[in-house]
N, CA, C and O atoms as a MOPAC input file, in Angstrom:
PM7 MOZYME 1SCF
protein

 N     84.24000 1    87.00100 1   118.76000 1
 C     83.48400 1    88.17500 1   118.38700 1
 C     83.40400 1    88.26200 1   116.85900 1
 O     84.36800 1    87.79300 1   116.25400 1
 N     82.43900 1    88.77100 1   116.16800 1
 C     82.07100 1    89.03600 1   115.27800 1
 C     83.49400 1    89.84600 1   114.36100 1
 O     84.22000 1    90.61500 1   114.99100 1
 N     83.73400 1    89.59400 1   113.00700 1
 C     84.45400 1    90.66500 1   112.63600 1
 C     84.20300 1    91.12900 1   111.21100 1
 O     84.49600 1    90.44900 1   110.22800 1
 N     83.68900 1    92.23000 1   111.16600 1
 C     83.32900 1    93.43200 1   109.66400 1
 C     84.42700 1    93.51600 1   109.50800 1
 O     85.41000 1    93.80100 1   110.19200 1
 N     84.07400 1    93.05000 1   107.83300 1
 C     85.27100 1    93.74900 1   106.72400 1
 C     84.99800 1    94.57400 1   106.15400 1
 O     83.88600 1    94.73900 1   105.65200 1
 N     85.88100 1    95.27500 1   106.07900 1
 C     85.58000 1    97.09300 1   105.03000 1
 C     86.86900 1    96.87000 1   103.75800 1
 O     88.09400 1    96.93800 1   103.85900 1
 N     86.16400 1    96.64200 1   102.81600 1
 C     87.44400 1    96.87700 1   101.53800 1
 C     87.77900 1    97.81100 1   101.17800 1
 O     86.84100 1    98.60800 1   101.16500 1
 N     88.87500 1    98.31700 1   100.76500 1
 C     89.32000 1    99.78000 1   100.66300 1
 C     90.87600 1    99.94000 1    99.80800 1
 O     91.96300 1    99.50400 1   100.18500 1
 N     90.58600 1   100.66000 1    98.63400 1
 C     91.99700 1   100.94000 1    97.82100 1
 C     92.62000 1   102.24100 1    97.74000 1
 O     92.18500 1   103.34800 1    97.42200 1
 N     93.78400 1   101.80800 1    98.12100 1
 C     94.54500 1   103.44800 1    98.61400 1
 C     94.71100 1   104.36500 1    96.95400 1
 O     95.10700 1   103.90100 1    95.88500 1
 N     94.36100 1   105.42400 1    97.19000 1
 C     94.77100 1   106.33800 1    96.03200 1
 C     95.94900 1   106.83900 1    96.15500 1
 O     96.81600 1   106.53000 1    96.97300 1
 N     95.98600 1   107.85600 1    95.08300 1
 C     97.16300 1   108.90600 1    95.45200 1
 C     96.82200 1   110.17200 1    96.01800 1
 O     97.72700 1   110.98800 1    96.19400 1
 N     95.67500 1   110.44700 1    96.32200 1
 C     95.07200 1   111.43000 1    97.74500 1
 C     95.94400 1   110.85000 1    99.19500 1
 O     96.45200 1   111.50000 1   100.10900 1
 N     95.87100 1   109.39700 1    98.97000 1
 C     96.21400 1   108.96200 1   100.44300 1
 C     97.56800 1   109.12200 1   100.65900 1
 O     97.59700 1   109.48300 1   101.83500 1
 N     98.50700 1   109.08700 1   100.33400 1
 C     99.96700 1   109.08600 1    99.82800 1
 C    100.73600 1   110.42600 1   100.16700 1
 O    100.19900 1   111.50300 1    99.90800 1
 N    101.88900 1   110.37000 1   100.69700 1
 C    102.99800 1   111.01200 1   100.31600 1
 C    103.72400 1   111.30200 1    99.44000 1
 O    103.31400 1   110.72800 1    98.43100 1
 N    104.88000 1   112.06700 1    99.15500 1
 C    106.01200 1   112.24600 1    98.27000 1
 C    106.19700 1   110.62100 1    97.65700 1
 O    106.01100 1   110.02200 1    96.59800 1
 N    106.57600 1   110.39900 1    98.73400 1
 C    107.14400 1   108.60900 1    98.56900 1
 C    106.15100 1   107.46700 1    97.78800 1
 O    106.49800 1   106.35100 1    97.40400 1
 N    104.61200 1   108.18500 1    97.65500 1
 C    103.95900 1   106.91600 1    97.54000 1
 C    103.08500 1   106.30700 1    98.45800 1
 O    102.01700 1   105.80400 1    98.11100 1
 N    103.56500 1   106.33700 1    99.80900 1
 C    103.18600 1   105.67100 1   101.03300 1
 C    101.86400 1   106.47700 1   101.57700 1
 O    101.59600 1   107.66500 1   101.39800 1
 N    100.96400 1   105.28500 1   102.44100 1
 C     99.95800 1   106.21100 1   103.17300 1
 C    100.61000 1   106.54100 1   103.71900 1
 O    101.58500 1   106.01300 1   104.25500 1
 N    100.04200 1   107.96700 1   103.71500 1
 C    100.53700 1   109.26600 1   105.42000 1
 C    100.01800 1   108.41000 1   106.12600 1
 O     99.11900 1   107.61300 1   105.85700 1
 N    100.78500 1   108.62500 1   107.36600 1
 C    100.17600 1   108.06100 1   109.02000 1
 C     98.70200 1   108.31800 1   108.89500 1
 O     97.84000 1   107.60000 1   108.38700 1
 N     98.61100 1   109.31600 1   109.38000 1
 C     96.98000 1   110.29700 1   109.67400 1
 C     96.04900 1   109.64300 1   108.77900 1
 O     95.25000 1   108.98100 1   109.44100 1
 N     95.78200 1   109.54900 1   107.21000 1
 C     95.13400 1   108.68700 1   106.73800 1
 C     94.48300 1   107.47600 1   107.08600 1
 O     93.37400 1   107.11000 1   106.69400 1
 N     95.19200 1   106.93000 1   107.79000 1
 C     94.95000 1   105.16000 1   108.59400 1
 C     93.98600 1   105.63800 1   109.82500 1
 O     93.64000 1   104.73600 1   110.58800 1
 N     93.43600 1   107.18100 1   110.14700 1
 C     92.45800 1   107.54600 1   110.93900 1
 C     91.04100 1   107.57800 1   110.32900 1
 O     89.96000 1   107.24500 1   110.81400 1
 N     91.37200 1   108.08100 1   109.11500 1
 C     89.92700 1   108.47200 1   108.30600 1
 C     89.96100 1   107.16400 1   108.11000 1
 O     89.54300 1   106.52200 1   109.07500 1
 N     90.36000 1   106.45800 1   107.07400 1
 C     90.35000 1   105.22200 1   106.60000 1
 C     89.91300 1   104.15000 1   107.64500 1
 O     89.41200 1   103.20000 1   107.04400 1
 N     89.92600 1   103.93300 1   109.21300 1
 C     89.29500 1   103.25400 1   110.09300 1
 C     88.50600 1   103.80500 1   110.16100 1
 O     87.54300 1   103.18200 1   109.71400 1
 N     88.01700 1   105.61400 1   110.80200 1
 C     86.74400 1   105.89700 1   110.82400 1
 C     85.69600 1   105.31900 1   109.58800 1
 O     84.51400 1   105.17200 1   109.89700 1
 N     85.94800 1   105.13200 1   108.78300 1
 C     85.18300 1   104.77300 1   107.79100 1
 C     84.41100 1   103.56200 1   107.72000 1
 O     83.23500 1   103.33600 1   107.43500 1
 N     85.39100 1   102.84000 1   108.05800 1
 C     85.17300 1   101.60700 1   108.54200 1
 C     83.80800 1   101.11000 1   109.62500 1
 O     82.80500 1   100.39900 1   109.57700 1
 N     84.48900 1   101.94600 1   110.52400 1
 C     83.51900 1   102.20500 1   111.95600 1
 C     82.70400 1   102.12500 1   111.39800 1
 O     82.12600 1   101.07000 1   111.13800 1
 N     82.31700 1   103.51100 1   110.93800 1
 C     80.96900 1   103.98700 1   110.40600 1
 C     80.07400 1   102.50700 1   110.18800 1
 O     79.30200 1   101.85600 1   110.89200 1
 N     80.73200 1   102.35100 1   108.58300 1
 C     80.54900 1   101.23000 1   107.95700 1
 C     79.87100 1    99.72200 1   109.25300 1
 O     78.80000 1    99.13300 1   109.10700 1
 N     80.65000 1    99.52800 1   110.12300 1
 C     80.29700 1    98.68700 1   111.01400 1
 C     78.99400 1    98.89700 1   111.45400 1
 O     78.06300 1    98.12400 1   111.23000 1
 N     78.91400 1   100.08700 1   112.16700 1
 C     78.01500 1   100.67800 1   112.83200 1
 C     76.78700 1   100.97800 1   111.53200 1
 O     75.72100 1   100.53600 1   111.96000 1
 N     76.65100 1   101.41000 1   110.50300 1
 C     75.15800 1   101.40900 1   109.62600 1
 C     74.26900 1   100.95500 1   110.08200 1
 O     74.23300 1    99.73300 1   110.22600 1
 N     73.36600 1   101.64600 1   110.42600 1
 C     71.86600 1   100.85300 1   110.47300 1
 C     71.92700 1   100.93500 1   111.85600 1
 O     70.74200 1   101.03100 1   112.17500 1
 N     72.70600 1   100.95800 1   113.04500 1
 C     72.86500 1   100.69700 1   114.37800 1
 C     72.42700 1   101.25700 1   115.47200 1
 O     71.80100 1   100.81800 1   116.43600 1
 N     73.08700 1   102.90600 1   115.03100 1
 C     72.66900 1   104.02500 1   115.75200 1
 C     71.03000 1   104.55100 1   115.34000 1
 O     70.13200 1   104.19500 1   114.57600 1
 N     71.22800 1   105.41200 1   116.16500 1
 C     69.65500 1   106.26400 1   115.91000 1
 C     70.53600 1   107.83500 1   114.99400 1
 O     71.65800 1   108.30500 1   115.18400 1
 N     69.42400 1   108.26700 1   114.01200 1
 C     69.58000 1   108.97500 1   113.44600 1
 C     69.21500 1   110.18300 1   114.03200 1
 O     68.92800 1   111.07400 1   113.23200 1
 N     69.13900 1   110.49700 1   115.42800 1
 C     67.61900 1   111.38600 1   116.08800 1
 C     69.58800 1   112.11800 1   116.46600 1
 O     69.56100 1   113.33900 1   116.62200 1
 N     70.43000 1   111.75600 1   116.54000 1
 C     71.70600 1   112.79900 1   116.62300 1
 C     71.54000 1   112.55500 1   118.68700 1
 O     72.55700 1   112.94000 1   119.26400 1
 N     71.06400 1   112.31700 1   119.09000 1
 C     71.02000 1   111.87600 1   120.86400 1
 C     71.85900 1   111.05100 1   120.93400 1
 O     72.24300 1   111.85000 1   121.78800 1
 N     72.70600 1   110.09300 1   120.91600 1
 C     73.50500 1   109.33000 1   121.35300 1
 C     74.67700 1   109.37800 1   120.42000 1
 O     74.67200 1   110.09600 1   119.42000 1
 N     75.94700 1   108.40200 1   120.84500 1
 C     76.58500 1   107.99400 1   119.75400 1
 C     77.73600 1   107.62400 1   120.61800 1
 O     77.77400 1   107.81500 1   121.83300 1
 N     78.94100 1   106.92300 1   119.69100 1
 C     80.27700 1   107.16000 1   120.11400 1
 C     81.40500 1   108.06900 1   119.49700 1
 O     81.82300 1   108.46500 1   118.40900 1
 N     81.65600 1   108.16400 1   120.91200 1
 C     83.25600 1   109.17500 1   120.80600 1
 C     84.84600 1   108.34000 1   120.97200 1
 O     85.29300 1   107.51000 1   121.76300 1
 N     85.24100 1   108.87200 1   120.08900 1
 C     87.12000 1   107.97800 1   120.59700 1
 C     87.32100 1   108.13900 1   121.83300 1
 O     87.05500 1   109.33300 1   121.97400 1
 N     87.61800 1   107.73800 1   122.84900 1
 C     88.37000 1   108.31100 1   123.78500 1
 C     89.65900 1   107.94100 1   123.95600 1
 O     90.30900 1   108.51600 1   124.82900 1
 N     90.16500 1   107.08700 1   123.29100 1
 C     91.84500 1   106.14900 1   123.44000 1
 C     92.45900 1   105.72100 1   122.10000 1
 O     91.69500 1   104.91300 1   121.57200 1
 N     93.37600 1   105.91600 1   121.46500 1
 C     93.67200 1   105.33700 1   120.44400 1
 C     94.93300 1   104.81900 1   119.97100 1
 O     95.69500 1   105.77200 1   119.80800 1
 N     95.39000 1   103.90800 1   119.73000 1
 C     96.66100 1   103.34000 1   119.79000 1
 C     96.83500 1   102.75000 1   118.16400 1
 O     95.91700 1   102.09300 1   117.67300 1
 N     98.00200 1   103.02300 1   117.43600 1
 C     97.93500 1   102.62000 1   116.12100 1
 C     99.77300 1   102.09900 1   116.26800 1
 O    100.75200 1   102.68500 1   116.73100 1
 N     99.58800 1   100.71100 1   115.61200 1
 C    100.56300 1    99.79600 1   115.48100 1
 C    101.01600 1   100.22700 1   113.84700 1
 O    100.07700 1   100.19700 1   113.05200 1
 N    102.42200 1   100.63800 1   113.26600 1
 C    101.84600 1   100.57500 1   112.06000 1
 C    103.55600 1    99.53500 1   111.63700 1
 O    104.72400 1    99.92400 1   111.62400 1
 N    102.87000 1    97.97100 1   111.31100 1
 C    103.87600 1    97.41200 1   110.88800 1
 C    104.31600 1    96.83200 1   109.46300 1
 O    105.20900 1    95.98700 1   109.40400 1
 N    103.64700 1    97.32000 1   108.27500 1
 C    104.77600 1    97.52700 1   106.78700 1
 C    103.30600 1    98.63200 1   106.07000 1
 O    102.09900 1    98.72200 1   106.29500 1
 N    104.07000 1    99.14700 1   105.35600 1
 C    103.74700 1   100.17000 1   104.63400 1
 C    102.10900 1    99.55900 1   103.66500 1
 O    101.80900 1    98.39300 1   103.41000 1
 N    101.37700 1   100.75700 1   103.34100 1
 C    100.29700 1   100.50900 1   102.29700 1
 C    101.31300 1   101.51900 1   101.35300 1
 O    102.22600 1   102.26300 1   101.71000 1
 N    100.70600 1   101.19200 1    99.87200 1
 C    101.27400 1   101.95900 1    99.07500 1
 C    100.02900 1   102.51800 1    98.17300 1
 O     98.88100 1   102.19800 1    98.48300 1
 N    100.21800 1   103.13700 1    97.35100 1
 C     99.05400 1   103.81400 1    95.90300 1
 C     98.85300 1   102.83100 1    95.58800 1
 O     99.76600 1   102.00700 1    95.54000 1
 N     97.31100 1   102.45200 1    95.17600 1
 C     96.91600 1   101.25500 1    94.39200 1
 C     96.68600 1    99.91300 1    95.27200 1
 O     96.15600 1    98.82100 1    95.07200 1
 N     97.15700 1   100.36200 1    96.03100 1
 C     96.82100 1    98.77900 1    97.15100 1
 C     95.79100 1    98.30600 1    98.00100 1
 O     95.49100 1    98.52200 1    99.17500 1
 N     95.33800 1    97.61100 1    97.10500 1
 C     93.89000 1    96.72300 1    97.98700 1
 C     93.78600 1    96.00900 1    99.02400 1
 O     94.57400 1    95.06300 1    99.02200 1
 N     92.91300 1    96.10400 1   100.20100 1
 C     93.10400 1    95.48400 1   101.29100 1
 C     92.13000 1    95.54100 1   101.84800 1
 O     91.32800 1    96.30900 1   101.31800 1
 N     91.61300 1    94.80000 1   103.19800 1
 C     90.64100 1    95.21700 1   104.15300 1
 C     90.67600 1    95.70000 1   105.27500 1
 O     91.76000 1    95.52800 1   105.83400 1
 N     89.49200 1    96.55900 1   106.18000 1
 C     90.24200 1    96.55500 1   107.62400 1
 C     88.96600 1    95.55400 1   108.62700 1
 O     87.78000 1    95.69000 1   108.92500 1
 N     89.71600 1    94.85900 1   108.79800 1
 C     89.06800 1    94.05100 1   110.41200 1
 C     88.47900 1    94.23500 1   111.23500 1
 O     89.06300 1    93.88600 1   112.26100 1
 N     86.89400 1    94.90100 1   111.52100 1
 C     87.10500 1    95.27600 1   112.57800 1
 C     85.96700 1    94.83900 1   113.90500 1
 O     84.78900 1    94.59200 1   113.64500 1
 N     86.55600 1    94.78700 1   115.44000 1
 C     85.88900 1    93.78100 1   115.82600 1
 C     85.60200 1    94.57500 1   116.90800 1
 O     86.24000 1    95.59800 1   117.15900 1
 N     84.39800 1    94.04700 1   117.76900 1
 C     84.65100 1    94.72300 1   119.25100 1
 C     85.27900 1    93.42000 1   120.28200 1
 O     84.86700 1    92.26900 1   120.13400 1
 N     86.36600 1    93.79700 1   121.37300 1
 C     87.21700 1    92.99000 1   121.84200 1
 C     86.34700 1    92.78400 1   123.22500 1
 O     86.23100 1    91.68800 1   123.77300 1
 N     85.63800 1    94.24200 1   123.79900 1
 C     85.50000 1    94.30900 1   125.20700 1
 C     84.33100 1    95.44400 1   125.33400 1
 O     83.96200 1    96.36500 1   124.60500 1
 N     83.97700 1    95.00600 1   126.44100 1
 C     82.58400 1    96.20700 1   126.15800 1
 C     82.10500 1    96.39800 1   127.81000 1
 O     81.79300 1    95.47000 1   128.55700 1
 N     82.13300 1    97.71800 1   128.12900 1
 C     81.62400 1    98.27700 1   129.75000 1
 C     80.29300 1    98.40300 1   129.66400 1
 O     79.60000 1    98.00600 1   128.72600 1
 N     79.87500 1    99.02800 1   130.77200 1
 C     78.31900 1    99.56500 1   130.63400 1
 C     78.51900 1   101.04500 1   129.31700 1
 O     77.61700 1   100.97500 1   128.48100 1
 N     79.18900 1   101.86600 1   129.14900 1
 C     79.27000 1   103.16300 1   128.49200 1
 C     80.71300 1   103.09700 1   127.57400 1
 O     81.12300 1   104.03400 1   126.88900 1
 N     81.35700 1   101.82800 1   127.71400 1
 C     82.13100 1   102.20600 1   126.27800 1
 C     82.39100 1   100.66200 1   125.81500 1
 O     81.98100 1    99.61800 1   126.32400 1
 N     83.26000 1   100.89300 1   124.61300 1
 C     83.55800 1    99.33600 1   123.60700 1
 C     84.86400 1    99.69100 1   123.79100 1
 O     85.12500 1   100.86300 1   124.05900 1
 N     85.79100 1    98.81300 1   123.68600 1
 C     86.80300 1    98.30600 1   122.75200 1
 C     87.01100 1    97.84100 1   121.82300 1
 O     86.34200 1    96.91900 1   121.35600 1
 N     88.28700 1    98.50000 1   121.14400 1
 C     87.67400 1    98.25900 1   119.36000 1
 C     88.94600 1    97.92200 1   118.79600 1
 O     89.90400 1    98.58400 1   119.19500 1
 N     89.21200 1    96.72900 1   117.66900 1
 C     90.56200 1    96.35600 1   117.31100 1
 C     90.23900 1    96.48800 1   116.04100 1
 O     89.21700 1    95.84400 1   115.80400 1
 N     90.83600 1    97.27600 1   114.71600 1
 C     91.13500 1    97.45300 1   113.76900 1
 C     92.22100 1    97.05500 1   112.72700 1
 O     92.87900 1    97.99200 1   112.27400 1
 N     92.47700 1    95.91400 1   112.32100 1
 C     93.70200 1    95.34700 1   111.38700 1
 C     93.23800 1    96.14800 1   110.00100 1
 O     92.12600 1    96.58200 1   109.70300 1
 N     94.46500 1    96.18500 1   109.27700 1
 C     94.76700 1    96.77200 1   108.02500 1
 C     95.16500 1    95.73100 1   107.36600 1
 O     96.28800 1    95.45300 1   107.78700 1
 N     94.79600 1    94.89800 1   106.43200 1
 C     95.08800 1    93.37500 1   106.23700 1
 C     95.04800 1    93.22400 1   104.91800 1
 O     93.97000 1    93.24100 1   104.32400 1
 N     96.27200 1    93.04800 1   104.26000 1
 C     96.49800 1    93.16200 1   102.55200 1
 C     97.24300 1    92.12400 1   102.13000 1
 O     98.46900 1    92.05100 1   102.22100 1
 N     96.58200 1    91.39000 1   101.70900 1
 C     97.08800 1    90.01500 1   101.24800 1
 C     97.53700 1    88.78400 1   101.99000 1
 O     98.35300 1    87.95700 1   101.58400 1
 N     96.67800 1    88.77700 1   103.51100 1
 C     96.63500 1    87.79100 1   104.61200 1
 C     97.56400 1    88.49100 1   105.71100 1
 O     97.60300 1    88.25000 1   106.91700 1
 N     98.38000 1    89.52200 1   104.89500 1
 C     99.65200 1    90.17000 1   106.26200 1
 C     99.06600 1    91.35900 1   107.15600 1
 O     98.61300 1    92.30100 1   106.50700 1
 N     99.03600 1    91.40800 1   107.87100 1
 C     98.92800 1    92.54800 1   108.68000 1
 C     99.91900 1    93.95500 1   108.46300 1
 O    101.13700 1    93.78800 1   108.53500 1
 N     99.40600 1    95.26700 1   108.21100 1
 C     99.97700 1    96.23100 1   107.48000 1
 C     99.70300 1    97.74900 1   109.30200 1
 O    100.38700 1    98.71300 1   109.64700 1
 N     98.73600 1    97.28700 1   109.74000 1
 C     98.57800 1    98.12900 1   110.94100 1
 C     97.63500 1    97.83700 1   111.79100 1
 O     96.61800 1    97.41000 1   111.24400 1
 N     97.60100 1    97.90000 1   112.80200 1
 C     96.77000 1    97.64200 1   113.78800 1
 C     96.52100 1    98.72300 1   114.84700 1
 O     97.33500 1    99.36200 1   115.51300 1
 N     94.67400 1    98.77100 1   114.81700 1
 C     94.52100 1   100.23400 1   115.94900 1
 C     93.66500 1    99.89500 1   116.69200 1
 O     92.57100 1    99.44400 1   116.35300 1
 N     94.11700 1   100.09800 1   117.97200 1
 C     93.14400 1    99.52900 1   119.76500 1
 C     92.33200 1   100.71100 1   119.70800 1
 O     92.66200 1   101.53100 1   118.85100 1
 N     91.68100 1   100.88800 1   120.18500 1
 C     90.19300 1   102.07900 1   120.61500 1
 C     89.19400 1   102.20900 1   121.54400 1
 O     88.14200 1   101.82700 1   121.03100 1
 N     89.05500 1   102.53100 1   122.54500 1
 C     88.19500 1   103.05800 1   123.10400 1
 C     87.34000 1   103.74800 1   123.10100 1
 O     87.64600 1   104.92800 1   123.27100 1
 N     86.14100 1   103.49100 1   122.95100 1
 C     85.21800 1   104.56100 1   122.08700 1
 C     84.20500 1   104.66600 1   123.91800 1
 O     84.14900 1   103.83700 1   124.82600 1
 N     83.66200 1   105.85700 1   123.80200 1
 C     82.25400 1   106.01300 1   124.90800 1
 C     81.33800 1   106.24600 1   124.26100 1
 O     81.40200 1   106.92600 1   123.23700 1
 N     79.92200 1   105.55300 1   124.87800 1
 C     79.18200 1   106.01300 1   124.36600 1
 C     78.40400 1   106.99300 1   125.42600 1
 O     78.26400 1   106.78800 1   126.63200 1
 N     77.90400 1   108.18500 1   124.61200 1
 C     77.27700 1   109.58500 1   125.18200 1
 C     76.23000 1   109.69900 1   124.72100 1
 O     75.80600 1   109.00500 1   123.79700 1
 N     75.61900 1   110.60100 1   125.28400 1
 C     74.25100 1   111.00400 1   125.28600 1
 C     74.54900 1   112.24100 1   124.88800 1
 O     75.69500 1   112.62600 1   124.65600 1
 N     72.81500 1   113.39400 1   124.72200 1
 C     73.03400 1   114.34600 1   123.85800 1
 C     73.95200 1   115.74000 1   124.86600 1
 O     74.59800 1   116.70700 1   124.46400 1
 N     73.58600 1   115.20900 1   126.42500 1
 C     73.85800 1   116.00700 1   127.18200 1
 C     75.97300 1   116.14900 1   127.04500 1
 O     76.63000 1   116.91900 1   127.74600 1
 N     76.58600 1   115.17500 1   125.96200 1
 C     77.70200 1   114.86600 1   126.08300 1
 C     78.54300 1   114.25800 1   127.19100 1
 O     79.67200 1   114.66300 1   127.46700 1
 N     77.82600 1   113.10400 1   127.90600 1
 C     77.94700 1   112.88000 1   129.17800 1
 C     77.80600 1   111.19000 1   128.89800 1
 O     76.77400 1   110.73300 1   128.40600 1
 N     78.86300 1   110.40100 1   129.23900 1
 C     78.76300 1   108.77300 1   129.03100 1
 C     77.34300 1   108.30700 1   129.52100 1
 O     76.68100 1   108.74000 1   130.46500 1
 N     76.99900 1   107.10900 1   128.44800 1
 C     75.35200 1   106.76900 1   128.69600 1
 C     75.49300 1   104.81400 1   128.83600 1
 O     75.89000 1   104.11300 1   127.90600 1
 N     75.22400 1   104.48100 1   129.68800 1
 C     74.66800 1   103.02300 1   129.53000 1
 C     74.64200 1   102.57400 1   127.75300 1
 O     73.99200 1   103.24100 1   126.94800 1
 N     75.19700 1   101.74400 1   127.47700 1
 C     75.08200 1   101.65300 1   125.71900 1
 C     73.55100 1   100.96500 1   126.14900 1
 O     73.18400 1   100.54800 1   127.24800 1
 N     72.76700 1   101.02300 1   124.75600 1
 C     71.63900 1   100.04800 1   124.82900 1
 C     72.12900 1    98.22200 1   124.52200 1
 O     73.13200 1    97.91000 1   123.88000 1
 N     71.09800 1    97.16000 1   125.18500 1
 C     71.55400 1    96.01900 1   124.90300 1
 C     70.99300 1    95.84800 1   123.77800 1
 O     71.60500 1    94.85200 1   123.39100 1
 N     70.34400 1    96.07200 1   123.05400 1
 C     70.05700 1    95.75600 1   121.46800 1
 C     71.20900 1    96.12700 1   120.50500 1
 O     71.52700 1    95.42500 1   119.54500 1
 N     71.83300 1    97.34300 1   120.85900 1
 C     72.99000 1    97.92100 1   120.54700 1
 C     74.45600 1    97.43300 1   120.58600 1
 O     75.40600 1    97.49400 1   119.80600 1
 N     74.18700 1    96.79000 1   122.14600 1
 C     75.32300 1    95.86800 1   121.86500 1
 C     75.49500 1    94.65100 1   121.74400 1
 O     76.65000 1    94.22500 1   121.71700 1
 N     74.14600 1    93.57000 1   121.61600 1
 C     74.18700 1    92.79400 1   121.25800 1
 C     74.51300 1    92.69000 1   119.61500 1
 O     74.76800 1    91.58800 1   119.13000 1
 N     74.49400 1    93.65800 1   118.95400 1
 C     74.05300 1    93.72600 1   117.46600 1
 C     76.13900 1    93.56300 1   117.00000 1
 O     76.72900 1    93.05300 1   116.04800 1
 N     76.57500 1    94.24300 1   118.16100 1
 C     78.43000 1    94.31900 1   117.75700 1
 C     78.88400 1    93.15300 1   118.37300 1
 O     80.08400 1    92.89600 1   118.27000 1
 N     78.31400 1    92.56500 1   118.85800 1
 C     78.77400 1    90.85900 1   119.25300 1
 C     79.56800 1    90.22200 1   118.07500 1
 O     79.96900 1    89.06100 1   118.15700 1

């Protein structure tokens, strides 16, 4: 499968007392990503999209202030109405966190929709 890189340098917004990203951060900081993946993909008409529905975050050594890195991100698995989604946090070839995802995709009625195949051929 295909895999988007998103580059991204931690501030001291992202950080704790200690220095360290807060947990919670490593949420926005993948959503971003997503996004980023997804540009150009969706329809702007606000009718469809994806929602999280599952989320699992591995977090194995610390990001700190100032630290440059990318996040990975790929689709693993894909239904008629949702993806699977693997997210690495990857700073200097090591792996720093890893997040599984389940996303659905919905319609405007908020109700899971068939993804389109142009749509998902495009996250291949």
């Amino acid at each position: 499968m295909k895999i988007h890189v998103f580059p991204f340098t931690i501030a001291y917004a992202d950080t704790d007392a200690e220095g360290i990203v807060y947990h919670a951060r490593y949420l926005e900081i993948a959503e971003r990503a997503r996004m980023d993946w997804l540009r150009g993909r969706l329809k702007a008409d606000g009718d469809t999209g994806f929602v999280v529905r599952e989320l699992n975050i591995k977090y194995l050594q610390p990001l700190r202030v100032a630290d440059e890195f990318v996040i990975e991100t790929k689709m693993t698995k894909a239904g008629s109405a949702v993806v699977y989604v693997e997210q690495k946090f990857v700073k200097d070839g090591a792996e720093c966190a890893i997040m599984n995802l389940k996303v659905a995709y919905l319609g405007g009625d908020m109700r899971p929709k068939r993804i389109p195949e142009d749509l998902l051929s495009g996250l291949i």
